[in-house]
TORKOL-4160 file (C-alpha; in steps of 0.2 Angstrom, whole numbers, padded with zeros to 4 digits, m for minus):
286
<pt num="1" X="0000" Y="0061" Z="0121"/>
<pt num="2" X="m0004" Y="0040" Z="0117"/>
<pt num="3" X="m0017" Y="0035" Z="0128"/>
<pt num="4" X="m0012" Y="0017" Z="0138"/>
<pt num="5" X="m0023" Y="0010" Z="0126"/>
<pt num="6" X="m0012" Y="0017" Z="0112"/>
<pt num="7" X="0004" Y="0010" Z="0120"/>
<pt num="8" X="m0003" Y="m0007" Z="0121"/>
<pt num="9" X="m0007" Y="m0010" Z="0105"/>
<pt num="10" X="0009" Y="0000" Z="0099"/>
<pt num="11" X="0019" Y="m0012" Z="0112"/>
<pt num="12" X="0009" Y="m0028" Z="0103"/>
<pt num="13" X="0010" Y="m0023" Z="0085"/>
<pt num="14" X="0031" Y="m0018" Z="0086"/>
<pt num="15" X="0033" Y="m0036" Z="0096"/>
<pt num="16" X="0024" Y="m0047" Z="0085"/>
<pt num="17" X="0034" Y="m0040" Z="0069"/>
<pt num="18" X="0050" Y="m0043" Z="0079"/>
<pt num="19" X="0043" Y="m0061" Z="0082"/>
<pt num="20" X="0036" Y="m0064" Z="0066"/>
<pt num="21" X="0055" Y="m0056" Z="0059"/>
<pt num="22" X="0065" Y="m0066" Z="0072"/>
<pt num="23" X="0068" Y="m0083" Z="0062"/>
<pt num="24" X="0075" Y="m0074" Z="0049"/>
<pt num="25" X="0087" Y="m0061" Z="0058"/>
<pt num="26" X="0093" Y="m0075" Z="0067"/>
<pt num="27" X="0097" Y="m0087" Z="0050"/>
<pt num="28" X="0105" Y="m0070" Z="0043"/>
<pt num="29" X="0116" Y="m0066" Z="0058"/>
<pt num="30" X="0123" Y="m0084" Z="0058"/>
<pt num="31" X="0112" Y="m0093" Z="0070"/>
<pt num="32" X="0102" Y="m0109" Z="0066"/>
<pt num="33" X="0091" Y="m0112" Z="0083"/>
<pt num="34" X="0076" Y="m0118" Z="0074"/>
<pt num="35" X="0083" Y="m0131" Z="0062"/>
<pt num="36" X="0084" Y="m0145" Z="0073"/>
<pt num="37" X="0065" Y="m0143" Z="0078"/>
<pt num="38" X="0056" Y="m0136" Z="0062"/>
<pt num="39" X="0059" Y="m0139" Z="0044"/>
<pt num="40" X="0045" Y="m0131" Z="0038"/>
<pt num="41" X="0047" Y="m0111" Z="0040"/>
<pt num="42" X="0027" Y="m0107" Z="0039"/>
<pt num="43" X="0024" Y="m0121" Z="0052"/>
<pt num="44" X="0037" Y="m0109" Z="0064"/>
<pt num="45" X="0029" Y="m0095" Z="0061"/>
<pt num="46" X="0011" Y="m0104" Z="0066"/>
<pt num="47" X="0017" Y="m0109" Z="0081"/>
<pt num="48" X="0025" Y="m0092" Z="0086"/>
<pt num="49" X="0011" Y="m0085" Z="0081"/>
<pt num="50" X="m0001" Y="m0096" Z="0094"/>
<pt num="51" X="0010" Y="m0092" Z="0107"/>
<pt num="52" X="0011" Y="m0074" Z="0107"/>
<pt num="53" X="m0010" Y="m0078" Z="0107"/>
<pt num="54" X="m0009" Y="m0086" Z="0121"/>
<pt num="55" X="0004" Y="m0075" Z="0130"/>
<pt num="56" X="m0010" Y="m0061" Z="0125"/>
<pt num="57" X="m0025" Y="m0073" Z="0134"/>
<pt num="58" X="m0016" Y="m0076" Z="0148"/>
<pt num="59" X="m0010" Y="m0056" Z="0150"/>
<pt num="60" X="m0026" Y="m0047" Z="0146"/>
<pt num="61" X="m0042" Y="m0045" Z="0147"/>
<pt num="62" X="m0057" Y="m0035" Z="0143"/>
<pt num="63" X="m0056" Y="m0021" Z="0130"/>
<pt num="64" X="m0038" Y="m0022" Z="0133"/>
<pt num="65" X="m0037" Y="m0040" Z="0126"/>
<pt num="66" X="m0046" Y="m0037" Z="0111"/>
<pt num="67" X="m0034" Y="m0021" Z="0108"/>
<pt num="68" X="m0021" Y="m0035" Z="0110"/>
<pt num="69" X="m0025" Y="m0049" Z="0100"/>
<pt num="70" X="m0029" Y="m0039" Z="0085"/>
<pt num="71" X="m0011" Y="m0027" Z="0087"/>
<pt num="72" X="m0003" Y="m0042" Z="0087"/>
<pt num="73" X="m0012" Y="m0049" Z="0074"/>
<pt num="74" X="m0008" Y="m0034" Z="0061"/>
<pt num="75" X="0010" Y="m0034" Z="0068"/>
<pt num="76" X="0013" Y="m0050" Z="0062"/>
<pt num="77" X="0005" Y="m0050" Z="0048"/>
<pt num="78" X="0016" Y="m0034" Z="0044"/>
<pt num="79" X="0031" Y="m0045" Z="0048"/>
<pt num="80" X="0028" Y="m0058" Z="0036"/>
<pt num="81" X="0022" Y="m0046" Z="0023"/>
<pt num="82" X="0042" Y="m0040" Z="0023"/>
<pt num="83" X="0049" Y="m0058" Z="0024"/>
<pt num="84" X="0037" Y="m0061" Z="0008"/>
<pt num="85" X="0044" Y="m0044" Z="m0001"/>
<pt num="86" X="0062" Y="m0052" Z="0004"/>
<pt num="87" X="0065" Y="m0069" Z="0002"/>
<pt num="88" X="0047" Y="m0074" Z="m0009"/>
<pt num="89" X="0051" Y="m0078" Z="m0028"/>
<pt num="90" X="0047" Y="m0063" Z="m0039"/>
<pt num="91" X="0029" Y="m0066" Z="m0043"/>
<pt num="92" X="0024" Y="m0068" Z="m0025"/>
<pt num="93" X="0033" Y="m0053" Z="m0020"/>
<pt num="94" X="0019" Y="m0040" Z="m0024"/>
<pt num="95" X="0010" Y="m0048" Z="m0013"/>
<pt num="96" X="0023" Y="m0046" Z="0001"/>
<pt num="97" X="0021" Y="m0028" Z="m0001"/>
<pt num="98" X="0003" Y="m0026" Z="m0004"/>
<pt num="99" X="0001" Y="m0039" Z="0013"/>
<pt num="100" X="0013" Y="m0023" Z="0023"/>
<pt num="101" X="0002" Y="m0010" Z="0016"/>
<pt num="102" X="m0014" Y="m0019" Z="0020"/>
<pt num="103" X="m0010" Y="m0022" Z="0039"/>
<pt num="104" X="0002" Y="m0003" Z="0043"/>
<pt num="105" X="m0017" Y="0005" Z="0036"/>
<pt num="106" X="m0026" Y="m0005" Z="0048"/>
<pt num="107" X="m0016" Y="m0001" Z="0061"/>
<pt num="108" X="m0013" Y="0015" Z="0059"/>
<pt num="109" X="m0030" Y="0019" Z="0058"/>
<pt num="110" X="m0032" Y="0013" Z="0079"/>
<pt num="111" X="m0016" Y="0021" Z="0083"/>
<pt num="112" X="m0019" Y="0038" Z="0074"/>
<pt num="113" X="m0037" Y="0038" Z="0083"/>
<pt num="114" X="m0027" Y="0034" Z="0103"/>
<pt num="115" X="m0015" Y="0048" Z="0097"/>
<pt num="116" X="m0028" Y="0064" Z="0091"/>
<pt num="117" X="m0046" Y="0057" Z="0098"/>
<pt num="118" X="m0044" Y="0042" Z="0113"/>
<pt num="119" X="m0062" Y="0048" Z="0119"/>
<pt num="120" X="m0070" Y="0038" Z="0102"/>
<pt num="121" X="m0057" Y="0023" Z="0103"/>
<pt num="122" X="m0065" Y="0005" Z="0101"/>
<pt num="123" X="m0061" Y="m0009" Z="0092"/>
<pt num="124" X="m0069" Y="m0003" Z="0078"/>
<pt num="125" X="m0054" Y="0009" Z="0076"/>
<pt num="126" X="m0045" Y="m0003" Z="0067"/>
<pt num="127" X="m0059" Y="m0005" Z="0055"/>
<pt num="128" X="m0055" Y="m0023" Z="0049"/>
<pt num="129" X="m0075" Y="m0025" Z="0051"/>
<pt num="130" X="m0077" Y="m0009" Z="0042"/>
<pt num="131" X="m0091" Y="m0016" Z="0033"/>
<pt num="132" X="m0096" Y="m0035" Z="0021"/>
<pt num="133" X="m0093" Y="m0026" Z="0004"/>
<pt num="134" X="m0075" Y="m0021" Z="0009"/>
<pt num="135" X="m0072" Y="m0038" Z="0016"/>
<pt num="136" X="m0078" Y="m0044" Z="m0001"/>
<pt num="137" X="m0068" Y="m0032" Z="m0011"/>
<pt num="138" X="m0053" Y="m0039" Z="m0001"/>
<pt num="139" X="m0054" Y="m0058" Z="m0004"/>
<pt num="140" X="m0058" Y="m0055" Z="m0023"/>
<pt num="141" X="m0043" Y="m0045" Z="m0025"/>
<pt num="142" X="m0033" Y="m0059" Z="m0017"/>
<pt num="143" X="m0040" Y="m0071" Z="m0027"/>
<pt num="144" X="m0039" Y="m0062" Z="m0044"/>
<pt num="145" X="m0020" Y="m0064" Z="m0041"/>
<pt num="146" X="m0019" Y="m0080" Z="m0037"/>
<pt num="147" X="m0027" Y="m0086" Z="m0053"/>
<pt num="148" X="m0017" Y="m0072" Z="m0064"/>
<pt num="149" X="m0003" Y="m0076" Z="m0054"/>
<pt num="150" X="m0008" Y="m0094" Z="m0059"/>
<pt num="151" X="m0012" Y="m0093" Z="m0078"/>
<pt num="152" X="0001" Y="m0078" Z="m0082"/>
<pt num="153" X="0016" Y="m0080" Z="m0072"/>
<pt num="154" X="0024" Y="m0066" Z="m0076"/>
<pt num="155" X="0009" Y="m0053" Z="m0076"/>
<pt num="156" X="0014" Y="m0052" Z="m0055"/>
<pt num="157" X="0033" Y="m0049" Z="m0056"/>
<pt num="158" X="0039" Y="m0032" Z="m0049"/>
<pt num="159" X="0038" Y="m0019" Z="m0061"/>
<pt num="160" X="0036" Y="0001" Z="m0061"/>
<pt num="161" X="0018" Y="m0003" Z="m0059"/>
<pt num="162" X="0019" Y="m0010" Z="m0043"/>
<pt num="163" X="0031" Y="0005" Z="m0036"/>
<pt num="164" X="0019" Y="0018" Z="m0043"/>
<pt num="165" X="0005" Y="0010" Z="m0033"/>
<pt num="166" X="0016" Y="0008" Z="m0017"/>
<pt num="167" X="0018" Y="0026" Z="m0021"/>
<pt num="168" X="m0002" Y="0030" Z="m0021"/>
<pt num="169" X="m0002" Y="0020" Z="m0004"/>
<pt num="170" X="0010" Y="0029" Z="0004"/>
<pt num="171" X="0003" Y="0046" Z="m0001"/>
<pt num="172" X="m0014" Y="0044" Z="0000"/>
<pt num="173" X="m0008" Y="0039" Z="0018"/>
<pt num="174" X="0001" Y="0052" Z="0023"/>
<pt num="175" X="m0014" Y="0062" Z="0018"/>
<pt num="176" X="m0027" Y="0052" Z="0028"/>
<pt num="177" X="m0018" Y="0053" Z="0044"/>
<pt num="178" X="m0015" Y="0073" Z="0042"/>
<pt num="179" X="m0034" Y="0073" Z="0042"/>
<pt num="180" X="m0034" Y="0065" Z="0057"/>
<pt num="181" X="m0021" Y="0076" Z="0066"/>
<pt num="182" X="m0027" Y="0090" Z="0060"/>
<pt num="183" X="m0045" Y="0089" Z="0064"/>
<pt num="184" X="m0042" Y="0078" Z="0080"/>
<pt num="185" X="m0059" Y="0079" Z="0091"/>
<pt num="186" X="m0069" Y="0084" Z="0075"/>
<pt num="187" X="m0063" Y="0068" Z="0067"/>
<pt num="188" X="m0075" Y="0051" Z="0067"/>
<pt num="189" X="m0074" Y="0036" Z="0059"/>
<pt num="190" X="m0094" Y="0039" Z="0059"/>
<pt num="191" X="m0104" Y="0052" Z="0050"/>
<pt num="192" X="m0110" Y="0060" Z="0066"/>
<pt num="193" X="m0129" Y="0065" Z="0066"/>
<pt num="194" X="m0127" Y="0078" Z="0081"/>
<pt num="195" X="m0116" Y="0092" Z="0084"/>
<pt num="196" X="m0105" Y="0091" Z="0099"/>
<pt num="197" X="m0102" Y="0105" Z="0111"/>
<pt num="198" X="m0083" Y="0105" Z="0105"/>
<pt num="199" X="m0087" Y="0102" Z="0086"/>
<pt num="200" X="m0078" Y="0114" Z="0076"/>
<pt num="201" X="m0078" Y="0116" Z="0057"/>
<pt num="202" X="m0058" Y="0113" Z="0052"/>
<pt num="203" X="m0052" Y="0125" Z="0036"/>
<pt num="204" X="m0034" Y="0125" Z="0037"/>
<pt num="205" X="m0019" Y="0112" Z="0036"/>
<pt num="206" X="m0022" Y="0098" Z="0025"/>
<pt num="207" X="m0042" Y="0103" Z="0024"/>
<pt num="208" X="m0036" Y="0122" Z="0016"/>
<pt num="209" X="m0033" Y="0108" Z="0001"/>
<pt num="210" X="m0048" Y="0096" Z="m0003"/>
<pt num="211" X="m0063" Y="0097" Z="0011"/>
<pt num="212" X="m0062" Y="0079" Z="0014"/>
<pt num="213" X="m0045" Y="0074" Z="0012"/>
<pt num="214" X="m0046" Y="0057" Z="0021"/>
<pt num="215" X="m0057" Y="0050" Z="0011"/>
<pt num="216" X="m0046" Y="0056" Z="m0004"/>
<pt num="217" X="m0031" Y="0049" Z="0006"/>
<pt num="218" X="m0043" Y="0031" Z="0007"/>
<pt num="219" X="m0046" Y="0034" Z="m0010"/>
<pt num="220" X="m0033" Y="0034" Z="m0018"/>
<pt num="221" X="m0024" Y="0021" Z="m0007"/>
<pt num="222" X="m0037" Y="0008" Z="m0012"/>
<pt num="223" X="m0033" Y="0010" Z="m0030"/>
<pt num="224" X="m0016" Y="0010" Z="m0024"/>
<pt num="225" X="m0016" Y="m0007" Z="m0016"/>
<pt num="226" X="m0023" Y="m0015" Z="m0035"/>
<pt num="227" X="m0007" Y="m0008" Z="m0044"/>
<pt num="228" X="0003" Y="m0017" Z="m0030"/>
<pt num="229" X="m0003" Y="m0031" Z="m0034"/>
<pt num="230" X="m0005" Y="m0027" Z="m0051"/>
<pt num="231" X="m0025" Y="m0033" Z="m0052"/>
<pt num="232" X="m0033" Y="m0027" Z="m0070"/>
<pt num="233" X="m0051" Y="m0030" Z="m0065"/>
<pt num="234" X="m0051" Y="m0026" Z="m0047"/>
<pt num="235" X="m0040" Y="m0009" Z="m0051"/>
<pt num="236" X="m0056" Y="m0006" Z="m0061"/>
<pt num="237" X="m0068" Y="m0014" Z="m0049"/>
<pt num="238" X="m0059" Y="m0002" Z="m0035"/>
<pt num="239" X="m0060" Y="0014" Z="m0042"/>
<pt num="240" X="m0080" Y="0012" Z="m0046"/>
<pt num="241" X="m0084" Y="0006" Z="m0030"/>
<pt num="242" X="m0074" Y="0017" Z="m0022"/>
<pt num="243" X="m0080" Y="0031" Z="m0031"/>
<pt num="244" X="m0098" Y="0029" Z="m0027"/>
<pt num="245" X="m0094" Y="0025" Z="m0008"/>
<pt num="246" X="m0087" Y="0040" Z="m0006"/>
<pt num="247" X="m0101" Y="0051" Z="m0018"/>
<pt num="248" X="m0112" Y="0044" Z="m0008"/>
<pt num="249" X="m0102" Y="0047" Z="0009"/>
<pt num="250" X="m0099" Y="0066" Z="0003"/>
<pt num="251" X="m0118" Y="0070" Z="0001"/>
<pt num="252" X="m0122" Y="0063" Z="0017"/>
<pt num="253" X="m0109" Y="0073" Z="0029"/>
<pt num="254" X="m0111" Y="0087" Z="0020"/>
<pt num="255" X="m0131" Y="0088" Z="0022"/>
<pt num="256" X="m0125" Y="0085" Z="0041"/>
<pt num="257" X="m0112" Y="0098" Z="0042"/>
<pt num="258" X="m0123" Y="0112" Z="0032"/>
<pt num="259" X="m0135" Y="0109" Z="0046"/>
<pt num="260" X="m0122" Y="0109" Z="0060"/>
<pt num="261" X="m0111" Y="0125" Z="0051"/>
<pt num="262" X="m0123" Y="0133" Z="0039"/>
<pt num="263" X="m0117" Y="0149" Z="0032"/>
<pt num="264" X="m0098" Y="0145" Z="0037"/>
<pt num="265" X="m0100" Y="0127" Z="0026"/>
<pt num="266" X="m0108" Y="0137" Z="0011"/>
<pt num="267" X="m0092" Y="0149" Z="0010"/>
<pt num="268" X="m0080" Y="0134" Z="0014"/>
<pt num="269" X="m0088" Y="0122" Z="m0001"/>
<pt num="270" X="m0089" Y="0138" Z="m0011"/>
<pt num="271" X="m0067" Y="0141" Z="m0009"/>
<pt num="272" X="m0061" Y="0125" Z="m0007"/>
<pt num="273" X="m0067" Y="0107" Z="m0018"/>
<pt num="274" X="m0069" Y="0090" Z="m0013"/>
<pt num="275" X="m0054" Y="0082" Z="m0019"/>
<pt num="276" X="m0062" Y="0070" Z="m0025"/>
<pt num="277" X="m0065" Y="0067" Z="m0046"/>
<pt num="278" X="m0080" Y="0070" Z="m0052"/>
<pt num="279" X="m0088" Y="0072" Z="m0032"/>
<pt num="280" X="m0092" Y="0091" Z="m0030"/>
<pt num="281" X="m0102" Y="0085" Z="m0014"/>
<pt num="282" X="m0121" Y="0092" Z="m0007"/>
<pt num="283" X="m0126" Y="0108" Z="m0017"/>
<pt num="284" X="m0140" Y="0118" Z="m0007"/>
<pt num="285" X="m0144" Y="0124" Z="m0025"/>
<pt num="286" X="m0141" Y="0110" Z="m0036"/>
């Protein structure tokens, strides 16, 4: 069951994408209540999006305004990420998609975590901190496609491309928050160094697969998010980094869950790989 925690953001996140959305349904169903007090559509949207801010000040506090501010934050963001993929001209549209993909990830991440684990939830949940390098990663990526977009108009127009990547986003997904359902308590978005009195080791569902299927779900949805936006260089930078996060991620949860599961782990990594390319994980032997 969703903790109140998970209600609140869930309650933020749905109204500020009706908000953000709102202009628009109202233009398409006939109505033009905004003309006469804004002609500039982004300005609208600035201005909704300050009050719903200040509705959220004024509402909350505590751990529950943080929920609330960055719920409502990812909700409209997820909003105008549709309005992009809509109504934008072609070569901007990609990015419409990409910015929905971007901000349903985030959030899912919190709501997934108020659903299976509430006793770990924090702000770090959403992960939009998750560390300088992905922040990095992030604006780079933007800014590749604003100078392609730029210099080669066309290069950003939909194509199969950008579907096939929607495709790896959606999947790689999927796949994430399976992990998450199916290991519930056992799952943390931190490498955990002690071994919990309820710590189980988790074989089946999703995990009968790959023995680390959320980080192939994250791994292949980062790659994902680069054919969206149909970035060349940071589709190559991705899958590097990425690749060598999670080599690096493997060896170190693995050493920790040897040492928490011996014998159990050793027959597990023996039946059942990674997922990951090229990642075999922590070999006792090797």
């Amino acid at each position: 069951m969703l903790c109140r925690d998970g209600v609140l953001s869930l309650f933020c996140f749905i109204a500020a994408g009706l908000i953000s959305l709102s202009p628009e349904l109202q233009f398409r169903l006939g109505f033009n209540i905004y003309a006469a007090y804004f002609t500039n559509i982004w300005f609208l949207h600035a201005v909704q999006y300050i009050l719903i801010n200040v509705f959220a000040f004024l509402a909350f506090r505590g751990f529950a305004y943080q929920i609330a501010i960055r719920a409502l934050f990812l909700g409209y963001v997820f909003g105008i990420g549709i309005l992009i993929s809509i109504n934008a001209p072609s070569s901007w549209q990609v990015f419409g998609i990409y910015t929905t993909v971007l901000a349903s990830f985030h959030y899912s991440e919190f709501l997934t975590i108020a659903w299976t684990n509430p006793a770990t939830l924090s702000i770090d949940s959403f992960i939009l901190n998750h560390s300088i390098a992905y922040g990095v990663a992030a604006c780079l990526s933007w800014i590749e496609f604003l100078i392609e977009r730029h210099y080669f108009h066309r290069m950003k127009v939909l194509s199969p491309v950008s579907y096939l990547g929607l495709m790896l986003c959606i999947s790689g997904e999927i796949l994430r928050k399976a992990a998450m359902c199916t290991a519930k308590h056992n799952f943390n978005h931190v490498v955990q160094i002690e071994k919990s009195d309820n710590h189980e080791l988790i074989t089946h569902g999703v995990y009968n697969f790959c023995r680390h299927p959320s980080y192939v779900g994250w791994f292949y949805w980062s790659i994902g998010t680069q054919l969206i936006l149909q970035n060349p260089l940071c589709l190559f930078a991705y899958a590097l980094m990425s690749w060598n996060f999670f080599h690096e991620r493997v060896m170190i949860e693995e050493i920790t869950l040897l040492n928490f599961f011996g014998e159990d782990y050793l027959e597990y990594q023996e039946r059942v790989g990674t997922g990951l390319p090229f990642i075999s994980g922590y070999k006792i032997n090797s």
